[in-house]
C-alpha positions as CSV (number, residue, x, y, z in Angstrom):
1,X,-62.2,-23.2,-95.8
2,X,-60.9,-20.1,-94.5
3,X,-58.1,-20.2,-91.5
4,X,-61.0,-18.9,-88.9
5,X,-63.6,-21.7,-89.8
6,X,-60.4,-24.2,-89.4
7,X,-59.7,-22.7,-86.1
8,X,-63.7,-23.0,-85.1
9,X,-63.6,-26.5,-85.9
10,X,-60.5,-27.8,-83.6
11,X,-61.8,-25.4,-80.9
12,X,-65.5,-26.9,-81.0
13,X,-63.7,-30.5,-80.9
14,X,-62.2,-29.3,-76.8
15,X,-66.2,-29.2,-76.4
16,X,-67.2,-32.0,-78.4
17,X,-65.1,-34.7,-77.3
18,X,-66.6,-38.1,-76.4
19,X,-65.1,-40.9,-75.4
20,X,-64.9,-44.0,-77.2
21,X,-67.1,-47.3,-75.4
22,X,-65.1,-50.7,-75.9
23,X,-67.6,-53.3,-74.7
24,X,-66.7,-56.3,-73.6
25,X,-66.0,-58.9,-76.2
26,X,-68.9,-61.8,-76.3
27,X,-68.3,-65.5,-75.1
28,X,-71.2,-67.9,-74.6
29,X,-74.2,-64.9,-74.1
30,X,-76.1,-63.4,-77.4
31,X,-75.6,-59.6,-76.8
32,X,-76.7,-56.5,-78.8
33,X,-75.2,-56.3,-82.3
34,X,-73.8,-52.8,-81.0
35,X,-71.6,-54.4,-78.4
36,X,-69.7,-56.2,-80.6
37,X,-69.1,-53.6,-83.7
38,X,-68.2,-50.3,-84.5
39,X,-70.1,-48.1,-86.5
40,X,-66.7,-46.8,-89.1
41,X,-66.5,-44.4,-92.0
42,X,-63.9,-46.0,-93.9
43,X,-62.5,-45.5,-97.8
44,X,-59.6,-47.1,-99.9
45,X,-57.1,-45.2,-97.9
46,X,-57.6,-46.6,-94.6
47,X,-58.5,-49.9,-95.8
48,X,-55.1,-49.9,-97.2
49,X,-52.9,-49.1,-94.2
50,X,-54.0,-52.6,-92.7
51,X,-52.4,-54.6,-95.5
52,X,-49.0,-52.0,-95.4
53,X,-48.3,-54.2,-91.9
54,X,-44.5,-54.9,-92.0
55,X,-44.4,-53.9,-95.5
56,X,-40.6,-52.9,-96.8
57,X,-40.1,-49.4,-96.5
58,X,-38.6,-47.0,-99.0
59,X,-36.5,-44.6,-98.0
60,X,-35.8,-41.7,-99.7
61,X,-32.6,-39.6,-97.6
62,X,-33.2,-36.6,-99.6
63,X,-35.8,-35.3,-97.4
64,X,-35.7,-37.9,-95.0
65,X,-38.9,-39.9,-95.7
66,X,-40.3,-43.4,-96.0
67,X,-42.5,-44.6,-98.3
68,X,-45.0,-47.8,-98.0
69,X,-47.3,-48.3,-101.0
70,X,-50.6,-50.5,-101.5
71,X,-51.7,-50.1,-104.9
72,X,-52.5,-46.4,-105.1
73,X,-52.1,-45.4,-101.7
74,X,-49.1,-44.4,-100.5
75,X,-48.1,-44.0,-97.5
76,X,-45.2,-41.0,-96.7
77,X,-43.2,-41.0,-93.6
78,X,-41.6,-38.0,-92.1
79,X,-38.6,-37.8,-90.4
80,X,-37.9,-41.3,-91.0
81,X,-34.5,-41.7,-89.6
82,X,-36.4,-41.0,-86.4
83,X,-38.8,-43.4,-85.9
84,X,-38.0,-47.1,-84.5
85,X,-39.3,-50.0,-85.4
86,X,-42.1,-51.1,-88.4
87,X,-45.6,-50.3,-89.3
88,X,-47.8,-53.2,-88.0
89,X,-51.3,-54.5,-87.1
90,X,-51.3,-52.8,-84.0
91,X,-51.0,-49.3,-86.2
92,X,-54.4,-50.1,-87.8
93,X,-56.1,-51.5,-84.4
94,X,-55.8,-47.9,-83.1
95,X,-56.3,-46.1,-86.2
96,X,-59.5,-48.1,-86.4
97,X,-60.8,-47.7,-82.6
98,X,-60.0,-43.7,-83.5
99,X,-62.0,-43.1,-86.4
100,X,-64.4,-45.1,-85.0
101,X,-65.1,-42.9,-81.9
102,X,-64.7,-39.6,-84.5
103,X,-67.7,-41.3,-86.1
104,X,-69.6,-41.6,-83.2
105,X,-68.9,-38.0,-82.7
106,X,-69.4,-36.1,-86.1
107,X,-72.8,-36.3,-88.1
108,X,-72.7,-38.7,-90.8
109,X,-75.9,-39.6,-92.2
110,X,-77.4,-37.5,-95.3
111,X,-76.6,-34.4,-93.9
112,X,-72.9,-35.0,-93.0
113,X,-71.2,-32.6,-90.6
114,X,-67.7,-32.3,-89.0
115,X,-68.1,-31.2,-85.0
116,X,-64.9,-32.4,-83.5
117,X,-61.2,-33.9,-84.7
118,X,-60.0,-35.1,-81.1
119,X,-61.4,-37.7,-79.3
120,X,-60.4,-39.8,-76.4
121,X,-60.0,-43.8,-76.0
122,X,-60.2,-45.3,-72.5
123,X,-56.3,-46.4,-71.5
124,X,-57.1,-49.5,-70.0
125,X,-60.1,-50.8,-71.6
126,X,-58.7,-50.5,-75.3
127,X,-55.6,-52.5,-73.8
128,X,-57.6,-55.3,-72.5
129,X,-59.6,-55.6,-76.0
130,X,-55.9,-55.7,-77.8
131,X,-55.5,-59.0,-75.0
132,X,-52.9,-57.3,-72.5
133,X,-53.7,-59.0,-69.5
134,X,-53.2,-55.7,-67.2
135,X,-55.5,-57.1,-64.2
136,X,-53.3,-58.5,-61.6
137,X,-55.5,-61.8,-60.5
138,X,-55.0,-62.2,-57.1
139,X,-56.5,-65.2,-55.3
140,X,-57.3,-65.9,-51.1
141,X,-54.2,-68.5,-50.3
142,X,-51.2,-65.8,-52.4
143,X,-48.6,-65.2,-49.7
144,X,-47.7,-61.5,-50.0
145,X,-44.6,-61.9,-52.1
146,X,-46.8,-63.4,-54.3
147,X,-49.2,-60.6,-54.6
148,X,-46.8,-58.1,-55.5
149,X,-44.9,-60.3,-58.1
150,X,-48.3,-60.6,-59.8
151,X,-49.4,-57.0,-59.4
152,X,-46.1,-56.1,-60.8
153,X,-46.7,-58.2,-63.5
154,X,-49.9,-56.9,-64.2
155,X,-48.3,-53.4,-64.2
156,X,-45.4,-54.2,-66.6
157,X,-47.9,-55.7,-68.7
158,X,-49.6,-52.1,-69.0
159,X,-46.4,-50.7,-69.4
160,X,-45.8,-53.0,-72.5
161,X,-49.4,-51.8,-74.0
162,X,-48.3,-48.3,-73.6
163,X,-44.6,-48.6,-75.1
164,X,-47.2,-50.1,-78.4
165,X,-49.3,-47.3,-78.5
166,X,-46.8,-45.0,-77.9
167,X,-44.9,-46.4,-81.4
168,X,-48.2,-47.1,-83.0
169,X,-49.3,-43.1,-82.2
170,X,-45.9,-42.0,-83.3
171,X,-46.5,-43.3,-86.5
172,X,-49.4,-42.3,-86.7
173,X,-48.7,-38.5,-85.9
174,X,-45.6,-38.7,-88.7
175,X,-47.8,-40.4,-91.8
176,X,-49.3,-38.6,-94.8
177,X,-51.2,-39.8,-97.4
178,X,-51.8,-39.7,-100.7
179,X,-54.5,-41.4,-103.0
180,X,-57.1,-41.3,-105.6
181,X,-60.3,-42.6,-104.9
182,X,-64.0,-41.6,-106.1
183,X,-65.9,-40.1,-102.9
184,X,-69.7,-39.4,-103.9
185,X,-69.5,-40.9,-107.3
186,X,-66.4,-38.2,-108.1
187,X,-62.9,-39.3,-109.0
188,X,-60.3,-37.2,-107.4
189,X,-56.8,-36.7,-105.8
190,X,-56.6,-36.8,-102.6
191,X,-53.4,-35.1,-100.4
192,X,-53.6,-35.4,-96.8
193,X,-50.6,-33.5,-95.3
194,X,-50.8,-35.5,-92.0
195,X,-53.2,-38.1,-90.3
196,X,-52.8,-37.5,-86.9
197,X,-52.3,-33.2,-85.8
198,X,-51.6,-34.6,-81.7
199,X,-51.2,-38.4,-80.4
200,X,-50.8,-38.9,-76.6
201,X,-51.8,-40.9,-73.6
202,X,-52.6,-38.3,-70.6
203,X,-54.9,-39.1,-67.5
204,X,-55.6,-42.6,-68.4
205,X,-56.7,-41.9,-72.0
206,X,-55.3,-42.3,-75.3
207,X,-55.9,-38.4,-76.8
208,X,-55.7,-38.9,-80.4
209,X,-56.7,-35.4,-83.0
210,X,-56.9,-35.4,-86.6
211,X,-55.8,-33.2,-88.7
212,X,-58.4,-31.0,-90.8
213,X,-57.7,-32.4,-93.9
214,X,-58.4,-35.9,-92.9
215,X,-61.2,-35.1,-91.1
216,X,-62.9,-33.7,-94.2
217,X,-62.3,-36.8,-96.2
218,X,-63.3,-39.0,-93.5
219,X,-66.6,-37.3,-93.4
220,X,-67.6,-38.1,-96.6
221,X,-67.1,-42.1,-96.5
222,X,-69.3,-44.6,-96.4
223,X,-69.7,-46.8,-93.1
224,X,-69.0,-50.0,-91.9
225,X,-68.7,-51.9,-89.1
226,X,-65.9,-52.7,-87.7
227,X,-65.8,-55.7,-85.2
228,X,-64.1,-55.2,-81.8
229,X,-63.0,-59.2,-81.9
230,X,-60.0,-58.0,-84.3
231,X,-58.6,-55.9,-81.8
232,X,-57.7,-59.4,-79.9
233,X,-56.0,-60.9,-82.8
234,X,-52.6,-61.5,-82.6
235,X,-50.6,-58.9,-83.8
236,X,-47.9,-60.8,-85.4
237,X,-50.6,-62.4,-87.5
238,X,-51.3,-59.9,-90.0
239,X,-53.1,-62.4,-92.7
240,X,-56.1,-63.1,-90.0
241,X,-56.2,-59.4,-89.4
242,X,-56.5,-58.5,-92.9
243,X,-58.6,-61.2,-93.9
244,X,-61.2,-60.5,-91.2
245,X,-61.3,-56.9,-91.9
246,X,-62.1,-58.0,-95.8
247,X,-64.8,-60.2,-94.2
248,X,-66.5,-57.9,-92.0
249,X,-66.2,-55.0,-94.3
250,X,-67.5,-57.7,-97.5
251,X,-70.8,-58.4,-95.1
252,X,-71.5,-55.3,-94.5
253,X,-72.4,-54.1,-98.0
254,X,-75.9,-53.7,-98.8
255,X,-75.6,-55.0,-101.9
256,X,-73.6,-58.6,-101.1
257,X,-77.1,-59.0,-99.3
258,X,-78.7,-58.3,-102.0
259,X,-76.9,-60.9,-104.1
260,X,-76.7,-63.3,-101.3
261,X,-72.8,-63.3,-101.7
262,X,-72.5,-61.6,-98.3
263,X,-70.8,-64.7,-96.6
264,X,-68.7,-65.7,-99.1
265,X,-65.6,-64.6,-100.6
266,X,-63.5,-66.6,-103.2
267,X,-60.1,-68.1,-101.6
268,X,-58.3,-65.7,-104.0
269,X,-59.4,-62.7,-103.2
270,X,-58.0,-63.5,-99.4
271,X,-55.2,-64.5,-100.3
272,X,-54.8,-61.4,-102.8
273,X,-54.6,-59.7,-99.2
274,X,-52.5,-61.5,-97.3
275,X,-48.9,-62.0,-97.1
276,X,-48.6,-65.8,-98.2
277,X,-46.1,-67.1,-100.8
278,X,-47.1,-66.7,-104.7
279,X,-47.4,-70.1,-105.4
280,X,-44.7,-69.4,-108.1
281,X,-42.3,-68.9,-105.5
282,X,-43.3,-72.0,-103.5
283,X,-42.7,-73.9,-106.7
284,X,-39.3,-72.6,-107.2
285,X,-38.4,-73.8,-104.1
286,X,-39.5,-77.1,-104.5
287,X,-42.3,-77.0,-101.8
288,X,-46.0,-78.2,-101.2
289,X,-48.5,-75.7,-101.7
290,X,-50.6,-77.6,-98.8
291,X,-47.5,-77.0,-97.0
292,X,-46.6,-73.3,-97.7
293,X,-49.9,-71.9,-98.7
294,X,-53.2,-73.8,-98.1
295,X,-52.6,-74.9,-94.5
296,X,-51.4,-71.4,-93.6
297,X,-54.3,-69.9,-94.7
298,X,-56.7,-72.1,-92.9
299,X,-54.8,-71.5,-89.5
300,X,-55.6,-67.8,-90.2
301,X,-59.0,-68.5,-90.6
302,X,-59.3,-70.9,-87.9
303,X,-57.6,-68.2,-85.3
304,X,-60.4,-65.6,-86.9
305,X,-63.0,-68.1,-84.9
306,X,-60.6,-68.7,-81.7
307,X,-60.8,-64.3,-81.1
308,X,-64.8,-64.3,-81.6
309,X,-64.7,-63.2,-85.4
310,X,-66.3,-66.2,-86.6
311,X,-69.0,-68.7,-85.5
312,X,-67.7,-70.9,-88.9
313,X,-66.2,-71.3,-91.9
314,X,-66.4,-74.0,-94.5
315,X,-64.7,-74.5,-97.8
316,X,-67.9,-74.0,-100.8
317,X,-69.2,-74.4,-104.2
318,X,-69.6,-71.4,-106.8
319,X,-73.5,-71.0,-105.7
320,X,-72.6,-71.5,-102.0
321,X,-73.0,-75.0,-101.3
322,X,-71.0,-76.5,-98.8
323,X,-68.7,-78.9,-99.7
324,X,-68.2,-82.1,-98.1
325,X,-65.4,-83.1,-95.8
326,X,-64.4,-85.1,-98.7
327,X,-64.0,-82.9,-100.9
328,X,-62.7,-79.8,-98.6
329,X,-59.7,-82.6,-98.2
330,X,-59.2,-83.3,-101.7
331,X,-58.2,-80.4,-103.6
332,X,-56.1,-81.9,-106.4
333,X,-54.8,-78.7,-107.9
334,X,-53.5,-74.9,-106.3
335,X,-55.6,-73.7,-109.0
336,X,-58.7,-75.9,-108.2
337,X,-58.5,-74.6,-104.5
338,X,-57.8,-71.1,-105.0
339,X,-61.2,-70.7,-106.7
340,X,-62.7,-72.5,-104.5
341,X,-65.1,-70.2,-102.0
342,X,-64.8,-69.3,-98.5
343,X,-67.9,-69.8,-96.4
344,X,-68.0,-67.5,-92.8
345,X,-70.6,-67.0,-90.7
346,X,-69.8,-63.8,-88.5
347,X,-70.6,-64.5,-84.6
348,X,-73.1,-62.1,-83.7
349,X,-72.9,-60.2,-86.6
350,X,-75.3,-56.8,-87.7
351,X,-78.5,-57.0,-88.8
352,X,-79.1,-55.5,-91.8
353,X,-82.7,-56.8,-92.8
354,X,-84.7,-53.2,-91.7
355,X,-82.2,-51.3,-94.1
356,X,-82.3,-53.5,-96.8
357,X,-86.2,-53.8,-96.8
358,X,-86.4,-49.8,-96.4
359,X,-83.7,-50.0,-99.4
360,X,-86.3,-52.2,-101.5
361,X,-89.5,-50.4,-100.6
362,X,-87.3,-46.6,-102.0
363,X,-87.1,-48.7,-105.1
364,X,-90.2,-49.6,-105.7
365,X,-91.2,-46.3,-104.7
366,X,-88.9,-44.5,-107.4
367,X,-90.1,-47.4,-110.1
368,X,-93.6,-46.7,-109.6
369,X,-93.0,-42.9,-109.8
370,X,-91.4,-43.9,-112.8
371,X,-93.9,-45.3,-114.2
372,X,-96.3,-42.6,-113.8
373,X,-94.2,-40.1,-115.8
374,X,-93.8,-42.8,-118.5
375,X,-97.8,-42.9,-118.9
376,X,-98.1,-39.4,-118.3
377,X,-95.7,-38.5,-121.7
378,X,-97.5,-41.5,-123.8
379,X,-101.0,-39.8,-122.8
């Protein structure tokens, strides 16, 4: 791409930006699908960032970098010595909510194209989904002392929120990448010099640009949805977080659906994810894998239901039937349990049926072409 059509394509993103909507996230009241999930291009890369969350980091004083790695990503940070603090949950939350909006804003069905690399996120409304409380609730019989202690509160709160996303965009803004990963069937390389080219909060918004580069190899992805309930979880929980993203990401492929594995997932392959202790370590230290492991694991999955996540989740045979309390209770063996399988019902999840039936009717379409041509050579 020559430097002019670079230049054309930040230019056209001053015209093109759009801001990001955060609905509100869903109590008691069935709402649209759309309110609760984000339509996402995501890829190996971006995946990976979420499980780098207060990961050690390598630092090489040469040229002043850090480096986080997740199997074959790695993560590079620039000017190290500079930044403060650790990559976490919060990093991802924001990363996510941005590439979001820039898929809402760029063409990504069959004929993919790339309008705009800034976009904007709403301040205040982003804060509330991560569970700031930044409203100051004021009731009839508060003296006025107590009225301003709770607006300043409420204010402070805000504060705190920005101080985050200040870190997180920071972060953000000093990361590179680099990867392999097979993008339209292809194998390939992938260098991205820089994430973020600008990350800033002006006039209420969270202005967040990406660089060319990573806009070119987000346009390419495949899409997900990503569900607006993780933005509440806990950010010192990383293992929910991670685990919820596998979860949403897992029922969101066509072909899971297709197999009817689309609601389950193997305990293993969560905890693969997560942070817990290798079960070699717990039994060096002489601990209960109940203890250190098991029980850990279900209080992730139980706060994945307490932020709206999940309607459910039950412990499962190999062909998906549920197991009984009995037997959910029993587990004799760390080995017996880990293959064990997860069953989670997503609250209010997408509905895939129209794309999976328009899926089924292209192939019966492209058999029954191919059977044509087979009778047409034979004749």
């Amino acid at each position: 791409m020559t430097e002019t059509e670079e230049k054309n394509i930040v230019n056209a993103s001053f015209m093109e930006d759009r801001k990001i909507s955060i609905p509100a996230i869903p109590t008691t009241t069935p709402v649209a699908e759309q309110e609760n999930f984000l339509p996402m291009l995501h890829g190996k890369a971006t995946d990976a960032i979420a499980g780098m969350s207060g990961s050690k980091i390598t630092e090489n004083k040469l040229n002043n970098t850090g480096v986080i790695e997740a199997g074959e990503v790695k993560l590079i940070l620039n000017q190290f010595t500079e930044l403060r603090g650790t990559l976490g949950v919060s990093t991802h939350k924001l990363l996510s909510t941005a590439i979001a909006s820039f898929t809402g804003t760029n063409h990504t069905g069959k004929s993919k194209d790339l309008r705009a690399l800034r976009v904007y996120i709403p301040l205040n409304k982003y804060a509330k989904k991560c569970g700031y409380d930044i409203e100051p609730h004021l009731v009839n019989n508060m003296t006025p002392e107590e009225r301003k202690k709770e607006a300043k509160r409420a204010e402070n709160t805000l504060k705190n929120a920005r101080k985050k996303i200040k870190k997180d965009l920071i972060f953000l803004t000093s990361s590179s990448l680099y990867f392999e990963e097979s993008v339209k069937g292809k194998q390939g390389d992938f260098t991205i010099a820089n994430i973020l080219g600008k990350g800033s909060i002006s006039k209420g918004n969270i202005v967040i640009e990406f660089t060319l580069s990573m806009g070119e190899y987000l346009i390419q992805l495949p899409l997900t949805q990503y569900p607006i309930a993780l933005l509440s979880v806990d950010e010192r929980n990383n293992n929910a977080y991670i685990m919820g993203l596998k979860m949403a990401e897992h029922y969101n492929m066509d072909n899971n659906h297709i197999v009817k594995t689309a609601q389950l997932l193997k305990v293993k392959t969560l905890l693969q994810l997560a942070t817990f202790p290798t079960i070699s370590t717990v039994n060096k230290n002489r601990n209960r894998w109940e203890d250190r492991i098991k029980e850990p694991f279900e209080r992730a999955l139980d706060a994945l239901t307490q932020c709206g996540l999940l309607s459910d989740w039950r412990y499962s045979h190999s062909k998906g039937v549920e197991m009984t309390d009995e037997e959910a209770t029993s587990f004799t063996t760390y080995e017996e349990w880990e293959s064990t399988l997860v069953h989670f019902t997503l609250a209010y999840a997408p509905d895939h049926t129209a794309r999976l039936e328009a899926r089924a009717e292209e192939k019966k379409a492209r058999q029954a072409r191919g059977k044509k041509k087979t009778t047409k050579k034979k004749e």
